[in-house]
C-alpha positions as CSV (number, residue, x, y, z in Angstrom):
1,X,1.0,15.6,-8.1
2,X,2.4,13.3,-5.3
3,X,1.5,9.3,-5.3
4,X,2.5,8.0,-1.3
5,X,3.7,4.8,-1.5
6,X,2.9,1.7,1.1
7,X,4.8,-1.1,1.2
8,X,3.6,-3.9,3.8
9,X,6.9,-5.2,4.7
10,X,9.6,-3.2,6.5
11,X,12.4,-5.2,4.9
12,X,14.6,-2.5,2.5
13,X,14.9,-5.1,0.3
14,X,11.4,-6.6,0.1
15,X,9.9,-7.8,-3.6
16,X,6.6,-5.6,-1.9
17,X,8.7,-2.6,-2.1
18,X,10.0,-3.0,-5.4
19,X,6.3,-3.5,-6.7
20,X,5.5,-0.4,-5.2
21,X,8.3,1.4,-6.2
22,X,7.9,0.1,-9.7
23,X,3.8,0.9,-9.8
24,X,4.6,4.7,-8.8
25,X,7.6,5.1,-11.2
26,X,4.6,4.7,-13.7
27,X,2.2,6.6,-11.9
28,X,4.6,9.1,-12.3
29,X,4.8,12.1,-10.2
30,X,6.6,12.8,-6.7
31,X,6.6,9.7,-4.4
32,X,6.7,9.8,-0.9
33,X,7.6,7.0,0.5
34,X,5.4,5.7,3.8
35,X,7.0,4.9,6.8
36,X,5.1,1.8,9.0
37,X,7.7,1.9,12.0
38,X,5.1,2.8,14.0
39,X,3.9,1.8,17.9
40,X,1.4,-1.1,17.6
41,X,-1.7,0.4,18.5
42,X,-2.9,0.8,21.8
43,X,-5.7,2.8,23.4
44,X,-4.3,3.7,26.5
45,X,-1.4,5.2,25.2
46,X,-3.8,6.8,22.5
47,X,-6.0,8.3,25.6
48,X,-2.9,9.7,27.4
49,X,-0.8,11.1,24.6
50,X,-2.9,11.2,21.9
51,X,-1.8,10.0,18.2
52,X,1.9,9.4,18.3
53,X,3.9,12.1,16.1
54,X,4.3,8.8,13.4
55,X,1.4,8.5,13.1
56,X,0.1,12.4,12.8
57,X,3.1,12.2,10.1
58,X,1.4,9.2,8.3
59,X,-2.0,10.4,8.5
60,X,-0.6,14.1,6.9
61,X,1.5,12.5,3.8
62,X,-1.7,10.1,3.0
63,X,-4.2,13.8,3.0
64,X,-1.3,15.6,1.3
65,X,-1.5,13.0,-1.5
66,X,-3.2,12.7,-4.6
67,X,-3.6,8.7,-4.5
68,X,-2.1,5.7,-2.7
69,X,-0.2,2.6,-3.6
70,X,0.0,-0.3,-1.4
71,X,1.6,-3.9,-1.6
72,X,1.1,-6.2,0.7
73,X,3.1,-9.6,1.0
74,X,1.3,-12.5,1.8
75,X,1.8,-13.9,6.3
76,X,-0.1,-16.9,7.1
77,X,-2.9,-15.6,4.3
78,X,-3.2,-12.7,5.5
79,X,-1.1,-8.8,4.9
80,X,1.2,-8.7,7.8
81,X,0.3,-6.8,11.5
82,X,2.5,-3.7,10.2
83,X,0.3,-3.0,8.0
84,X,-3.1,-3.6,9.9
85,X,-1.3,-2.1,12.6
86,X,-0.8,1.5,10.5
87,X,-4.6,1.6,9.1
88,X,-5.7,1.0,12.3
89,X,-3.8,4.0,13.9
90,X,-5.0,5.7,11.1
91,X,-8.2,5.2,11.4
92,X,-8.0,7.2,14.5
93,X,-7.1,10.5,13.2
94,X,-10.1,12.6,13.5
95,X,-9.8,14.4,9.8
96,X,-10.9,10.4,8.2
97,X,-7.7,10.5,6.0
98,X,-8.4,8.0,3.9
99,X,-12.3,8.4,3.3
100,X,-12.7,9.0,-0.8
101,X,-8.9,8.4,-1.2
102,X,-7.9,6.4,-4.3
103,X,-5.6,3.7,-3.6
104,X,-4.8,0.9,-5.5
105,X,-3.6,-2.3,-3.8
106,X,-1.4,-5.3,-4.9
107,X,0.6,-7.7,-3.7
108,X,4.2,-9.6,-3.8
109,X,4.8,-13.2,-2.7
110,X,6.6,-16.3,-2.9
111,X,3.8,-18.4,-3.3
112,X,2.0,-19.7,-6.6
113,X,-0.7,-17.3,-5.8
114,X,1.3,-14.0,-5.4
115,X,-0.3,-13.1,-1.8
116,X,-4.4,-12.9,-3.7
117,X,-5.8,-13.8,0.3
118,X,-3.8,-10.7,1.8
119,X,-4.9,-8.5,-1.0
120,X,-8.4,-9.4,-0.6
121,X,-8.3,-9.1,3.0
122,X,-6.2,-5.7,2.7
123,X,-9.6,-4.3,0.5
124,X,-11.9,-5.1,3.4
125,X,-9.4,-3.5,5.8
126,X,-9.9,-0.9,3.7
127,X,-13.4,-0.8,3.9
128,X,-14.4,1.1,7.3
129,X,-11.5,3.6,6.0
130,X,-14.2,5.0,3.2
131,X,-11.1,4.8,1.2
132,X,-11.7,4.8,-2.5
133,X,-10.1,1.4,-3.6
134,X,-10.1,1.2,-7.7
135,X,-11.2,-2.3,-8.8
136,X,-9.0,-4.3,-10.9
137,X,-7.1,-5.5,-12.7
138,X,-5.3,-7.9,-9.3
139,X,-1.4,-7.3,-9.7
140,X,-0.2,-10.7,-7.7
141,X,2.6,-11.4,-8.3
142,X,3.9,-15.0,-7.6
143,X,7.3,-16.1,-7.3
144,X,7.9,-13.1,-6.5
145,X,11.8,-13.2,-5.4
146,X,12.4,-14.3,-9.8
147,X,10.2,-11.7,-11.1
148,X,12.8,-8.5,-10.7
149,X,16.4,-8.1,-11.7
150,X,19.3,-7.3,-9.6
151,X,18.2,-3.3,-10.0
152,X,14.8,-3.7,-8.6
153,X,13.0,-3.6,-11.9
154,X,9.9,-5.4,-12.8
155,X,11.1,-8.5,-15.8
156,X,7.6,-10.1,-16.6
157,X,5.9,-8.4,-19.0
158,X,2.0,-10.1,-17.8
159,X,2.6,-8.4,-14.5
160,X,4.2,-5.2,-16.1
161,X,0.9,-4.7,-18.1
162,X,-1.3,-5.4,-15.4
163,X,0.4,-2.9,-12.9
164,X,0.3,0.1,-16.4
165,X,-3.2,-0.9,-16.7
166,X,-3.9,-0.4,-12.6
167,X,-1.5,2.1,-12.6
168,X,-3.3,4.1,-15.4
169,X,-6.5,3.2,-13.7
170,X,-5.5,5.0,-10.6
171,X,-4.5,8.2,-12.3
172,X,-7.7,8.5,-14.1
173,X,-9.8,8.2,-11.2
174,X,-7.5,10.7,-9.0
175,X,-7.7,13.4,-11.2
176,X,-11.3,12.5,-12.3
């Protein structure tokens, strides 16, 4: 049972991380850990070298796993290029990684809404993947650099039960 992890921000330290981090301890399972350091996209290079070896690695952790987990801070109201940028390399791999694929998606932010635009956004992006996005219940959190402690952990309980019940959700439908 291995849950792959997605974090939309590249920062070590981002509260997008910890979400993630936190939503697959309670999956529970191994975690692999994505890695988004990829070449922005570009079909030229695509048509000469093919799918860069990041990329092929990407698309081989996301078919080797049982379900997905993916947080998304909030850029301008929308998830950040990083992320974009990976599901649309993705979306290039020939074996439709992600089609029927359960993922669950959240989001981390500063603002009073806890990145809800990107995550909404980051469903439709999802869309033309096929992947198999459970429905509810929307882990945003808000505030989001005063909702964990100095160890990385999770401190409000509202958000804590939301991301058990999405968590929870998840599982159920990947081994359904």
């Amino acid at each position: 049972m291995t849950v792959l992890t997605i974090s939309g921000a590249l920062r070590r330290d981002s509260v997008n991380r910890k979400l993630v981090t936190e939503a697959a301890a309670l999956y529970g399972g191994d975690v692999v850990e994505a890695d988004l350091n990829l070449p922005l996209y570009d079909g030229d290079l695509e048509a000469a070298e093919g799918l860069p070896q990041s990329v092929v690695t990407l698309a081989d952790q996301i078919l080797a796993a049982e379900a997905i987990l993916i947080s998304t801070p909030e850029y301008n109201k929308a998830p950040p290029g990083v992320l974009k940028n990976a599901l649309d390399w993705i979306s290039r791999d020939s074996r439709g990684v992600m089609a029927g694929k359960p993922v669950a998606v959240m989001s981390a932010a500063a603002g009073r809404t806890g990145g809800e635009t990107a995550m909404f956004i980051l469903r439709q992006f999802l869309t033309p993947l096929r992947a198999n996005v459970v429905t509810g219940p929307a882990v945003n959190v808000s505030g989001a650099y005063h909702e964990f402690d100095e160890s990385g952990k999770l401190t409000n309980d509202r958000y804590r039960a939301g991301l058990e019940e999405l968590t929870a959700l998840l599982k159920a439908t990947a081994t359904a």
